[in-house]
MITOR-477527 format. One line per field, with one value per residue (C-alpha): x, y, z; chain; residue number from 0; residue in one letter. Coordinates in nm, 3 decimals. Example, Ala and Ser with C-alpha at 12.3 -4.5 7.8 and 13.67 -1.06 7.14 Angstrom:
px <- (1.230; 1.367);
py <- (-0.450; -0.106);
pz <- (0.780; 0.714);
mol <- (A; A);
seq <- (0; 1);
type <- (A; S);
//
This chain:
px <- (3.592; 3.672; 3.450; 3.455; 3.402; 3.095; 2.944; 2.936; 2.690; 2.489; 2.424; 2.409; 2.127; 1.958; 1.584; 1.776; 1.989; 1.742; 1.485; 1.379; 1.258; 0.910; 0.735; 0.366; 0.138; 0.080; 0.051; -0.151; -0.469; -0.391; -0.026; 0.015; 0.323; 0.411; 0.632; 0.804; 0.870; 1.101; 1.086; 1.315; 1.189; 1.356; 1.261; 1.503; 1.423; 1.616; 1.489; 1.193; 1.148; 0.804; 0.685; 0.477; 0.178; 0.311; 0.320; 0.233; 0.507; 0.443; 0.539; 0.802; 0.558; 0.488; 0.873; 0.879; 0.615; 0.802; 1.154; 0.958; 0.753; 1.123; 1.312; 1.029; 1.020; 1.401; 1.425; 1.103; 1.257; 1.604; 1.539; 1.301; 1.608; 1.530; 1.141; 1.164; 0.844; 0.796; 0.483; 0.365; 0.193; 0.028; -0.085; -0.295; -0.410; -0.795; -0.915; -0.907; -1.239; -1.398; -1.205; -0.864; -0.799; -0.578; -0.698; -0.466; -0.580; -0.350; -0.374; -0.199; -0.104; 0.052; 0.145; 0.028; 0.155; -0.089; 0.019; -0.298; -0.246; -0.434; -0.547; -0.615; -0.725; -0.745; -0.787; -0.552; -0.733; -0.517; -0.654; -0.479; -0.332; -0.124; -0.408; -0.468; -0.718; -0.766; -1.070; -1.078; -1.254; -1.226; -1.089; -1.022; -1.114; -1.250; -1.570; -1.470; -1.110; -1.282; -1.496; -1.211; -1.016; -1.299; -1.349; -0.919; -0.942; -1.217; -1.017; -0.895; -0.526; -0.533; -0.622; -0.391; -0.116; -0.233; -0.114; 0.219; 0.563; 0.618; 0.282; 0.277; 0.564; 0.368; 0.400; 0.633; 0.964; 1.295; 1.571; 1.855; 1.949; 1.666; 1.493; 1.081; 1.005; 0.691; 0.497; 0.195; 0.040; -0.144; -0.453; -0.445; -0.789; -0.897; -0.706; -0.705; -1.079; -1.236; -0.990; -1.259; -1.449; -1.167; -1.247; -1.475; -1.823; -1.876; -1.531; -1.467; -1.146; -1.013; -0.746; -0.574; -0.264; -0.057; 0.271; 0.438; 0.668; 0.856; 0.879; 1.163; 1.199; 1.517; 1.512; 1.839; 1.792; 1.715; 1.865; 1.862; 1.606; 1.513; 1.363; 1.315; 1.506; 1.450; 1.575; 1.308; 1.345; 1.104; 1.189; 1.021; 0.942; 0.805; 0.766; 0.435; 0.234; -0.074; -0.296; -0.589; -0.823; -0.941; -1.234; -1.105; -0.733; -0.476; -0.195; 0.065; 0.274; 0.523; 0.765; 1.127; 1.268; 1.226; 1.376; 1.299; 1.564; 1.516; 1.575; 1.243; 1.264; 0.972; 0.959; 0.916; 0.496; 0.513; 0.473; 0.702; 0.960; 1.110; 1.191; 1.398; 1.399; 1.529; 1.298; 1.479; 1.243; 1.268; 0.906; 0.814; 0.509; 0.388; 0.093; -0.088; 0.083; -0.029; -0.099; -0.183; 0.202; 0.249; 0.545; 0.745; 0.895; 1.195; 1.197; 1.403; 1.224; 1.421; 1.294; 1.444; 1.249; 1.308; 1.057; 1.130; 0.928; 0.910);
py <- (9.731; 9.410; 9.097; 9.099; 9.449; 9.411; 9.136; 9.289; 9.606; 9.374; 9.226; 9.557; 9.624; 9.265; 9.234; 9.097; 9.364; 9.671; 9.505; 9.679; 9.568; 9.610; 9.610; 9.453; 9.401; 9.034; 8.839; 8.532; 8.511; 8.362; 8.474; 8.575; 8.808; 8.914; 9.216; 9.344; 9.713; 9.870; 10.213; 10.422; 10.843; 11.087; 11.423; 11.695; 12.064; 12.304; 12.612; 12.769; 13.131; 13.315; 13.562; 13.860; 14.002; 14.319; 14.644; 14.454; 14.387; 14.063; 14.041; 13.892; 13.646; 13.502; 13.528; 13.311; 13.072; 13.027; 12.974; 12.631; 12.528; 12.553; 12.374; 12.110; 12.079; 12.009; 11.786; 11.546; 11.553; 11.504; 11.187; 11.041; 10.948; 10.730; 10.534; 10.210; 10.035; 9.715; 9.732; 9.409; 9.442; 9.140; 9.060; 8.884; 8.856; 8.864; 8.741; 9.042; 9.209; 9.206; 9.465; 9.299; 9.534; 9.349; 9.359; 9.335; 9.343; 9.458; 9.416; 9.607; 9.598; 9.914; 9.937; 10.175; 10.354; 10.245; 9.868; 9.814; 9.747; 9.974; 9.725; 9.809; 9.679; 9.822; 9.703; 9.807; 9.823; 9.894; 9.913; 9.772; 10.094; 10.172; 10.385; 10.259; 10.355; 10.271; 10.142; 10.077; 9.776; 9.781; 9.936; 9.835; 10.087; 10.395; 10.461; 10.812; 10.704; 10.479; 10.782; 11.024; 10.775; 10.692; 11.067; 11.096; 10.788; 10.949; 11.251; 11.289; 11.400; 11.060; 10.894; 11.078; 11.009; 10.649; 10.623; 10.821; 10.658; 10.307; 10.234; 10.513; 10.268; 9.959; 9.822; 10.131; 10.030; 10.086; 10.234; 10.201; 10.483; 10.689; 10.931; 11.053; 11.372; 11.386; 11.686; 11.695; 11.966; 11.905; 12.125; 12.087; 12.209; 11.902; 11.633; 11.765; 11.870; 11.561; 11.523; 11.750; 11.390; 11.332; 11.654; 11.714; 11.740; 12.156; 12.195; 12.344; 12.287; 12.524; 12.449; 12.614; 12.578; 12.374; 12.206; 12.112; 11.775; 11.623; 11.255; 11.122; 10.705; 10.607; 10.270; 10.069; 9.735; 9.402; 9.239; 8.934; 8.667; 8.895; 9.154; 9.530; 9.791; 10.180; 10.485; 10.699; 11.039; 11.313; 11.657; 11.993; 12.151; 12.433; 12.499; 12.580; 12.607; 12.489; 12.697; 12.544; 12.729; 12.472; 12.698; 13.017; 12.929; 12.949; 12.701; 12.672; 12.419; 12.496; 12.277; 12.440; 12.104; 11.789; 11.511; 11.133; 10.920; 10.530; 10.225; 9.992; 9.614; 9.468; 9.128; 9.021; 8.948; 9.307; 9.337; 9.486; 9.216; 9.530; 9.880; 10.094; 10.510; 10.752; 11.096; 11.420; 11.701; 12.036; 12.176; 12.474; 12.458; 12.827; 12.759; 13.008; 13.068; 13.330; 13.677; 13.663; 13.587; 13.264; 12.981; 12.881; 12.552; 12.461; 12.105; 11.826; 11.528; 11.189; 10.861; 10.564; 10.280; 9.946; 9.683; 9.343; 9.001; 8.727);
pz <- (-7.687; -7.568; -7.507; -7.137; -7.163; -7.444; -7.202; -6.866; -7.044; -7.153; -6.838; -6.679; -6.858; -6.813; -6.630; -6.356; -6.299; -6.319; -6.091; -5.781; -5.469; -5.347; -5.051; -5.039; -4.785; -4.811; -4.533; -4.489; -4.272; -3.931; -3.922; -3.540; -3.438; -3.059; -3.034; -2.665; -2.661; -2.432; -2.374; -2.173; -2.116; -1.928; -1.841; -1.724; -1.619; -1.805; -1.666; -1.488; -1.484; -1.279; -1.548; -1.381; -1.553; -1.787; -1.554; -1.251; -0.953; -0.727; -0.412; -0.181; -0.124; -0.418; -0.542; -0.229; -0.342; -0.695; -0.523; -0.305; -0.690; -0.834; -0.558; -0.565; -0.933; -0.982; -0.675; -0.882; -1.212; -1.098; -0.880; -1.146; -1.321; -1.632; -1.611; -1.829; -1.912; -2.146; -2.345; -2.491; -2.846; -3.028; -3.370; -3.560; -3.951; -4.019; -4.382; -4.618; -4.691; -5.039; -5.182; -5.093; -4.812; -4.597; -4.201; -3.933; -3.506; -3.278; -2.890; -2.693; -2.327; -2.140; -1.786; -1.601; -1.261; -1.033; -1.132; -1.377; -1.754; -2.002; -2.275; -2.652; -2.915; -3.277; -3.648; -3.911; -4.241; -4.540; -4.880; -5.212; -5.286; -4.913; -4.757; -4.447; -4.183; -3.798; -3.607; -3.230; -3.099; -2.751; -2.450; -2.117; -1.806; -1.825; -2.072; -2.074; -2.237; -2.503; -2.589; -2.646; -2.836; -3.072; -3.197; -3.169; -3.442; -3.667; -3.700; -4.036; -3.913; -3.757; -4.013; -4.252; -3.995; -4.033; -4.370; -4.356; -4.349; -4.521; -4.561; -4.875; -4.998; -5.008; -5.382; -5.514; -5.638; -5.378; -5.446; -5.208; -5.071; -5.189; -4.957; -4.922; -4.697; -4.651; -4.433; -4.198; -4.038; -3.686; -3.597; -3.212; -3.220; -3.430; -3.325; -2.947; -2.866; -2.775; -2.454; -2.296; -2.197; -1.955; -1.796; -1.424; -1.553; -1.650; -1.704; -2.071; -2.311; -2.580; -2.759; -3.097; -3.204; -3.536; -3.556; -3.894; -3.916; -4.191; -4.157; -4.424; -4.516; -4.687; -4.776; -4.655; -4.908; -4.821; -4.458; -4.227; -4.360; -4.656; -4.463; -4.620; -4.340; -4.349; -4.175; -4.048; -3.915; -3.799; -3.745; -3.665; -3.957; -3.834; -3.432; -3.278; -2.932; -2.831; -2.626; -2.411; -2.151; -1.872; -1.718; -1.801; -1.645; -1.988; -2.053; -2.323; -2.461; -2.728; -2.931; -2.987; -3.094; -3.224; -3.367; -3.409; -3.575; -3.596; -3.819; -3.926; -4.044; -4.214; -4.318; -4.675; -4.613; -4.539; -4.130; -3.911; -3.809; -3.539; -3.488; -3.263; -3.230; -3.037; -2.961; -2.899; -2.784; -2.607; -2.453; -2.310; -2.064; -1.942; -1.673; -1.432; -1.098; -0.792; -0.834; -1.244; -1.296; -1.486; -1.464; -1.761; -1.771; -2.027; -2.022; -2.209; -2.338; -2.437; -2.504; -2.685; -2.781; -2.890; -3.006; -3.121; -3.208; -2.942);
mol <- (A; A; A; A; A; A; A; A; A; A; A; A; A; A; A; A; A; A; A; A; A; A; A; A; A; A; A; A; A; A; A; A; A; A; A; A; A; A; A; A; A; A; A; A; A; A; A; A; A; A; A; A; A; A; A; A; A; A; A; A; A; A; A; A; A; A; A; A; A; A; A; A; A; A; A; A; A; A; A; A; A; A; A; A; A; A; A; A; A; A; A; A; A; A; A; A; A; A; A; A; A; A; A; A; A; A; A; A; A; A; A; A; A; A; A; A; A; A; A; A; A; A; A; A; A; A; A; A; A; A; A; A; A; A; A; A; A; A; A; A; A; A; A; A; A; A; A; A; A; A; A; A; A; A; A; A; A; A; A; A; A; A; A; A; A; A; A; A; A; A; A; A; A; A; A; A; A; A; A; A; A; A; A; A; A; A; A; A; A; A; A; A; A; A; A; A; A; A; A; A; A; A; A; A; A; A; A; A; A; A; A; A; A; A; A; A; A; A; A; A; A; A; A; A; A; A; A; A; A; A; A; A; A; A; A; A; A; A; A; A; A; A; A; A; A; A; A; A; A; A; A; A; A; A; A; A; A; A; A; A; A; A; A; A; A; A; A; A; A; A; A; A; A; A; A; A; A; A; A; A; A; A; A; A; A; A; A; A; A; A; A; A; A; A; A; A; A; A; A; A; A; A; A; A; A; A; A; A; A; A);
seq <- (0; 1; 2; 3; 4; 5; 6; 7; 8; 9; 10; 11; 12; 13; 14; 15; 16; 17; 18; 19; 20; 21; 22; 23; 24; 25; 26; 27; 28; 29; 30; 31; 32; 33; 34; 35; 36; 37; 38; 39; 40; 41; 42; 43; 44; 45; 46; 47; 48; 49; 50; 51; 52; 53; 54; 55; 56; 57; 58; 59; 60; 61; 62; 63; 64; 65; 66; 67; 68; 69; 70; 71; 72; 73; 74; 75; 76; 77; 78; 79; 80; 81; 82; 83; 84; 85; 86; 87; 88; 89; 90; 91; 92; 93; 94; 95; 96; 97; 98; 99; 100; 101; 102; 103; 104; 105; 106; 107; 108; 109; 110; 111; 112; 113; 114; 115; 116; 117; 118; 119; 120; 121; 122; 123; 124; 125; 126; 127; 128; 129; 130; 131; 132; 133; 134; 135; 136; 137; 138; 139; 140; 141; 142; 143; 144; 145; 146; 147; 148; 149; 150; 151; 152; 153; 154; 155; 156; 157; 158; 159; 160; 161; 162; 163; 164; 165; 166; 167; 168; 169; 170; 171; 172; 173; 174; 175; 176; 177; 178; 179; 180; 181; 182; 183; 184; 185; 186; 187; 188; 189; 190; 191; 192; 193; 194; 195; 196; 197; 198; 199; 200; 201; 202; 203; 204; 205; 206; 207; 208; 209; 210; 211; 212; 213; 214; 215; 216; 217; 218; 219; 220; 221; 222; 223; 224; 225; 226; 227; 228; 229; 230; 231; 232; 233; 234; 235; 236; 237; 238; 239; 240; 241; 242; 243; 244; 245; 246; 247; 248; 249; 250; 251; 252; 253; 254; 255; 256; 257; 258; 259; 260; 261; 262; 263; 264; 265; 266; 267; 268; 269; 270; 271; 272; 273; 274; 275; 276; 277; 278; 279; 280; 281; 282; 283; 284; 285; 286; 287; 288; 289; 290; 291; 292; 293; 294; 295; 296; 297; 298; 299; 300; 301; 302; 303; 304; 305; 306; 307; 308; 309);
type <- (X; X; X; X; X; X; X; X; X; X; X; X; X; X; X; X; X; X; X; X; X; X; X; X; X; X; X; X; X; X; X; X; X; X; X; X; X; X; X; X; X; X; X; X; X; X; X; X; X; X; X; X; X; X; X; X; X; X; X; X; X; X; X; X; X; X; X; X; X; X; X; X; X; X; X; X; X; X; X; X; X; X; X; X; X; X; X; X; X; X; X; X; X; X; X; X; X; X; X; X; X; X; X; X; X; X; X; X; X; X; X; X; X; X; X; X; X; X; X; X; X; X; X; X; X; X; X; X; X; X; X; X; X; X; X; X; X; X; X; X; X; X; X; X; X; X; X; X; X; X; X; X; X; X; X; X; X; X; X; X; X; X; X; X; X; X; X; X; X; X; X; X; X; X; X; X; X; X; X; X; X; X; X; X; X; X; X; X; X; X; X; X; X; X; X; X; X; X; X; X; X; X; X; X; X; X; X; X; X; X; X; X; X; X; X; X; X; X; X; X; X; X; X; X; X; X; X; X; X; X; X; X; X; X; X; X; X; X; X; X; X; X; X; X; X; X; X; X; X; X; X; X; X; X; X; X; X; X; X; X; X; X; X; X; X; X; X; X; X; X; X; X; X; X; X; X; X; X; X; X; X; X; X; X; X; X; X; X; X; X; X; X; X; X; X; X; X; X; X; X; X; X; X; X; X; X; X; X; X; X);
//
């Protein structure tokens, strides 16, 4: 073998060469980060069908009824066109608690269609190890809404859901190119039943239901001022349907299709330095209509989003 040939294996196998990158979470107390999301949704009707109750006829009526709902319902999604919305998303780095957990507080400001801005505001507690949990300090508006989104956050899906994705890949070593699936199951029932606070007083809310996803991170290396990029996608594992009774009446929503694909930045302190996704979904809404026979709605679901720091 010669020299050249003898050196470059050596420094093949040099510390240099095998070391990985890692992501920590290690940002300093005070760092403040303001991030503009914009978000563009669409909604298209792909088909409506009036679905009579088994071994019951309805009448000319009512097949006149469902030919105005379908008319009407086509002439609203097709003139909504594309909605765009900017949300505006700040954060800021509280000192770490005795265990070294490191504490981040988001505020977050959504517009809403009647020209007011929903306002949130949330802590981001994530432990040495990656697990990271959610706590919600305030909401503006409606007590009712702070209520449902403080038993939404206790959930254990939530919390579980909290700590999916990158942060499981906080201090683990990268590999370019490498790939982690990994799956969560939602229990509609669970993560769903406290929306009954939003409901007239009396009414009652059943829902039941799962849905399976695999979310996948493949790490991309090291970009632009050092920071640590990922592809993230999301896909229906497994479809499902939620059912929900609203005072007796019965509604269904079922995913046939979905899939999120998207590229992450995060900088080398470990927050995100920007994101942007694009959401494929197909939805199939079945609702109560006149005479016991029931609409079902096919509908097409896109939204693209694309957040970046100001």
């Amino acid at each position: 073998m010669r020299p050249t040939a003898v050196l470059g294996a050596i420094l093949a196998l040099s510390p240099a060469a095998l070391a990985q990158d890692v992501l920590t979470l290690n940002p300093k107390p005070g760092v403040t980060l303001n991030y503009v999301s914009t978000v563009e949704s669409r909604t298209e009707l792909v088909d409506v069908r009036l679905e009579p109750t088994p071994g019951r006829a309805v009448s000319a009526q009512t097949r006149q009824s469902f030919e105005q709902a379908r008319a009407q319902l086509r002439q609203q999604l097709g003139s909504a066109g594309i909605q765009r919305v900017n949300v505006t998303q700040s954060l800021r780095v509280l000192p770490r608690l005795n265990d070294g957990s490191v504490v981040v507080r988001y505020t977050q400001s959504l517009p809403l269609p009647d020209g007011t801005t929903q306002r949130l505001v949330f802590r981001q507690i994530t432990a040495p190890g990656g697990k990271t949990r959610l706590v919600l300090d305030e909401v503006s508006g409606d007590p009712g809404l702070r209520a449902v989104l403080e038993k939404v956050l206790q959930s254990q899906q939530t919390q579980d859901f909290a700590s999916q994705g990158i942060q499981n890949l906080y201090g683990q070593p990268l590999t370019v190119g490498r790939a982690r699936t990994q799956r969560l199951k939602l229990d509609f029932a669970q993560l769903l039943g406290s929306l009954s606070g939003l409901l007239p007083q009396g009414a009652r809310l059943g829902v039941a239901g799962t849905l399976t996803l695999d979310n996948t991170t493949t790490y991309r290396g090291r970009g632009a001022g050092g920071n640590f990029t990922f592809d993230v996608a999301t896909r229906l594992a497994q479809p499902g349907t939620v059912r929900y009774t609203v005072d007796g009446q019965s509604f269904e929503l079922g995913m046939r299709r979905l899939n999120v694909t998207g590229r992450s930045a995060y900088r080398p302190d470990g927050l995100q330095a920007g994101t942007n996704a694009t959401t494929e979904q197909e939805l199939r809404l079945t609702l109560p209509f006149e005479e016991g026979a029931r609409l079902a709605l096919t509908l097409r679901v896109t939204q693209k989003v694309n957040a970046t720091v100001r």
